[in-house]
C-alpha positions, -999 to +999 in steps of 0.1 A: -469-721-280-487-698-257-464-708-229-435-699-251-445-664-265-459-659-223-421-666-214-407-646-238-427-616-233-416-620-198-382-620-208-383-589-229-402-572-195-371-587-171-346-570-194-361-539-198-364-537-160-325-542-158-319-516-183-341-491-169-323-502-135-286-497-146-298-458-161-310-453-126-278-464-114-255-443-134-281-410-132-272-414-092-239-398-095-246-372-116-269-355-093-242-360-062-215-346-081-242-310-094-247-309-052-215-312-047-204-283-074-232-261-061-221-267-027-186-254-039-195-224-055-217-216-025-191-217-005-171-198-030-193-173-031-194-167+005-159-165+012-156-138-016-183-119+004-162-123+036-135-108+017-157-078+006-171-072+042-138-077+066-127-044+061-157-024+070-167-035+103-180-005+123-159+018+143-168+042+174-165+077+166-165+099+198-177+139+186-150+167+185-125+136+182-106+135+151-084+109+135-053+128+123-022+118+092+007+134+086+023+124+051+060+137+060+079+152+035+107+133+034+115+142-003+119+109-025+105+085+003+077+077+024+068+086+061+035+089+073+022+096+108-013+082+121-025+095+149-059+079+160-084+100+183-079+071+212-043+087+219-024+052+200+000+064+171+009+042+143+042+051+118+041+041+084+079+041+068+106+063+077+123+076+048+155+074+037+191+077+062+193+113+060+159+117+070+162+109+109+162+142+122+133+153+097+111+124+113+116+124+150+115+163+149+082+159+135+070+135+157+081+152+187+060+183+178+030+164+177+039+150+212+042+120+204+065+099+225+050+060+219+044+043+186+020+016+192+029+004+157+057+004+132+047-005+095+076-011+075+063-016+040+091-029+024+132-036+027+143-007+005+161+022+019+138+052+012+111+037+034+134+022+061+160+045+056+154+061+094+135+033+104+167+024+134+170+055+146+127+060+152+125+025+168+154+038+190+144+072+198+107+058+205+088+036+226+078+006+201+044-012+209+051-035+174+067-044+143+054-052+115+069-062+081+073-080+055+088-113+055+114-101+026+151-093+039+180-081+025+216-076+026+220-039+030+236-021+057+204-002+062+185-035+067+206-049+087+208-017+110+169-018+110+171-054+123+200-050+153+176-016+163+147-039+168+166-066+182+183-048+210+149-034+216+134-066+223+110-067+199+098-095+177+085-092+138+051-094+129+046-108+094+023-080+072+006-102+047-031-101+036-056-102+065-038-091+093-060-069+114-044-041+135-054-037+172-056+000+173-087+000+193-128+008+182-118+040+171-106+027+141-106-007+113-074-012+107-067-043+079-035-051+060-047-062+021-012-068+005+010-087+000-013-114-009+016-136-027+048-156-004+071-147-035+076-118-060+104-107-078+098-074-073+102-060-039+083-034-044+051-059-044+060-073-011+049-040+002+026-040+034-009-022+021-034-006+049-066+002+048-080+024+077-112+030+084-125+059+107-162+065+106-176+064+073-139+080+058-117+057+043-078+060+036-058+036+013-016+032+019+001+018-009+037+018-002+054+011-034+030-017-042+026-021-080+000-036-110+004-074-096-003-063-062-026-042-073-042-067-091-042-094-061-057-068-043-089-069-068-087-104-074-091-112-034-125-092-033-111-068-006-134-035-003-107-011-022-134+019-021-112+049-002-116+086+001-083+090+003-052+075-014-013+075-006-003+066-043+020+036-047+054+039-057+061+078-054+033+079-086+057+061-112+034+045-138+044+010-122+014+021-099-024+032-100-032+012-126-070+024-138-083-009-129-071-004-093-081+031-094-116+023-104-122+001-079-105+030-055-123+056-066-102+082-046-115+112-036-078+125-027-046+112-040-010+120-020+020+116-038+049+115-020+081+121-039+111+144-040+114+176-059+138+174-093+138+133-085+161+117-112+134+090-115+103+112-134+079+107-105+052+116-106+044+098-140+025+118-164+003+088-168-005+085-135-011+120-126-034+121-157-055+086-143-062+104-112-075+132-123-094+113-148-120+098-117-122+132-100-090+127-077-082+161-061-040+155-061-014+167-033+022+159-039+046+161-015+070+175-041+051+207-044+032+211-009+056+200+021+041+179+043+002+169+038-022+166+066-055+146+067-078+151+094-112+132+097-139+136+116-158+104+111-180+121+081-155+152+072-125+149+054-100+181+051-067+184+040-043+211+045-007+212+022+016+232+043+052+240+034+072+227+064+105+238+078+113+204+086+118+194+051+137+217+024+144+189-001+108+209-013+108+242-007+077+261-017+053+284-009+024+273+019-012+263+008-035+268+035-065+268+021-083+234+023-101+219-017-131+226-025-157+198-017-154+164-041-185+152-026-217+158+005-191+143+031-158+163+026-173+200+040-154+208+070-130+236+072-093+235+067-073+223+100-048+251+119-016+240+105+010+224+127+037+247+116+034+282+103+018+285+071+041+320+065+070+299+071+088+294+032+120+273+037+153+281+024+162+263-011+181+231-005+216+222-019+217+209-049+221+169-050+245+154-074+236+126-094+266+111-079+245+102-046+215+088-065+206+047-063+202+031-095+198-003-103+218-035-119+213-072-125+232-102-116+244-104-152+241-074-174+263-044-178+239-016-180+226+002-151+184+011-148+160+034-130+136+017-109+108+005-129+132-003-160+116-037-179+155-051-174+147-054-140+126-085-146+148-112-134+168-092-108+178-061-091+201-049-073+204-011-056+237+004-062+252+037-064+255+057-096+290+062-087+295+029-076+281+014-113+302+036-126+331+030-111+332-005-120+320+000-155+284-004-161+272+020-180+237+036-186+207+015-198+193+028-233+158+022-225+153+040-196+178+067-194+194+070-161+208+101-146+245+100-153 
């Protein structure tokens, strides 16, 4: 009997062991797969940091040298002129096709005869308008753009210029450093996406760094970009903003613009523009966080010069433009913080100068937009344009019978 109750004691001992075994057996796992999960968010968490730092590496500021930016008034378009204290010159867009002469005038009479880069932001005409004739006036160092085409005739004059130049296409995307020397950090944080269906959000974003100054461009880039933008971890912070989209509410959404946190805004956009730009929304977002705003509109062409520390800008009415006539400012803002304290530049072109008012522009000549299957025709920005658009001439949609969307009120 003893024997019996010793065996069976034993066999409640042996059974326990194998159940205490198998719980060690399955708690094995468990633990791998928590290291593995922490080693995933650790590795998460630093490539978000990477992100955050890539774009502030330090730059080599030489004193009395200043890095200079020309936002060109161009009216409705872009067209700015970066000219880094190292001598190397970098063009973002070139406006629309009327607005060669405007351009390459300009850029003559700031002696430049080399463009070490061409940024063209995106395929539509009032940022590559020009774009042919400056790559064939100028000596090109590189392309860069987006890999969106189109079937335009300005497109396709853009690519032949570039083609019988001998250049190739660099792709902008996300991450593309620019080798402008240690003057400057030069880092492309848009488009983050291969595919959007609105051009506008392929557009090729820069952030420049020159000292401790910062300067954001935009190109037409709108709320998803904007968003991608954010969502990458990229160091948005900027003491100076080029406002996406010509200011239309599309753009500058207040998340973005609380992560900017823009001391100085440019707009650049046409006087009288059929499109509303500046959006009242926008303009009133901006000067919500303390943004001092220059438009393009109402000032001629802008100029930025930094020091490294300082930060002045000077709106000067420009005889090279009359789509805006007005009278000069010369005076540079008052401080918005310790760092922006230097003096207001010398302008490049006489600040007495007031240029004669321009001829009026009919509605006739303005781009509006239609889809592959509606019959209306839209403004940029226009919810319709969801699932397509297509740039057309008012006159054109007239003529073959489209007629004016009720949502977003065209010119007609």
């Amino acid at each position: 009997m003893h024997a019996f109750r010793r065996m069976k004691i034993a066999g409640i001992f042996l059974a326990l062991l194998l159940i205490l075994s198998g719980c060690s057996s399955n708690a094995a796992p468990a633990t791998s797969s928590t290291k593995v999960d922490e080693s995933k968010q650790a590795q998460a968490s630093e490539q978000q940091a990477a992100a955050t730092i890539k774009d502030v590496a330090s730059t080599t500021v030489v004193p009395g040298q200043k890095l200079r930016i020309s936002y060109i008034d161009v009216g409705q378009g872009d067209s700015i002129l970066i000219q880094i204290p190292n001598g190397k010159n970098v063009l973002i867009d070139a406006g629309n096709n009327g607005d060669a002469n405007t351009i390459t005038s300009y850029l003559k009479k700031q002696s430049v005869s080399k463009l070490d880069i061409v940024i063209a932001t995106h395929p539509h005409e009032d940022h590559i308008g020009s774009m042919n004739t400056v790559i064939n006036t100028f000596d090109i160092g590189q392309v860069i753009m987006p890999k969106k085409d189109s079937t335009t005739q300005t497109y396709k004059a853009l690519i032949t210029a570039i083609q019988n130049k001998g250049l190739k296409i660099t792709e902008a995307k996300a991450g593309l450093k620019l080798d402008l020397g240690p003057e400057v950090n030069a880092l492309l944080i848009a488009p983050n996406s291969v595919s959007y269906e609105d051009v506008n959000n392929y557009s090729a974003v820069l952030k420049l760094s020159y000292g401790t100054n910062t300067f954001l461009f935009e190109g037409d880039a709108q709320e998803q970009s904007e968003n991608e933008m954010i969502n990458a971890g990229f160091n948005l912070k900027a003491d100076v903003l080029k406002v996406g989209h010509h200011g239309s509410n599309t753009s500058s959404s207040s998340a973005f613009l609380a992560k900017v946190q823009p001391k100085f805004a440019v707009i650049s956009v046409g006087k009288g523009n059929s499109y509303g730009h500046p959006a009242k929304v926008t303009i009133d977002h901006l000067t919500n966080i303390g943004a001092k705003v220059f438009r393009t509109d109402i000032s001629g062409t802008i100029v930025a010069e930094s020091d490294g520390t300082n930060i002045t800008i000077n709106a000067i009415a420009t005889e090279v433009q009359p789509r805006a006539p007005t009278p000069a400012v010369s005076a540079a803002p008052a401080p918005v913080a310790a760092v922006v304290t230097a003096p207001a530049p010398t302008p490049v072109t006489s600040a007495v100068v007031t240029p004669s008012p321009a001829p009026k522009q009919t509605n006739q000549d303005v781009t509006v937009f239609i889809t592959k299957t509606g019959k209306k025709y839209h403004i940029d920005g226009c919810r319709s344009l969801s699932k397509s658009k297509i740039p057309i001439s008012l006159s054109e949609a007239q003529s073959k019978g489209y007629t004016p969307c009720s949502i977003c009120n065209p010119p007609q």
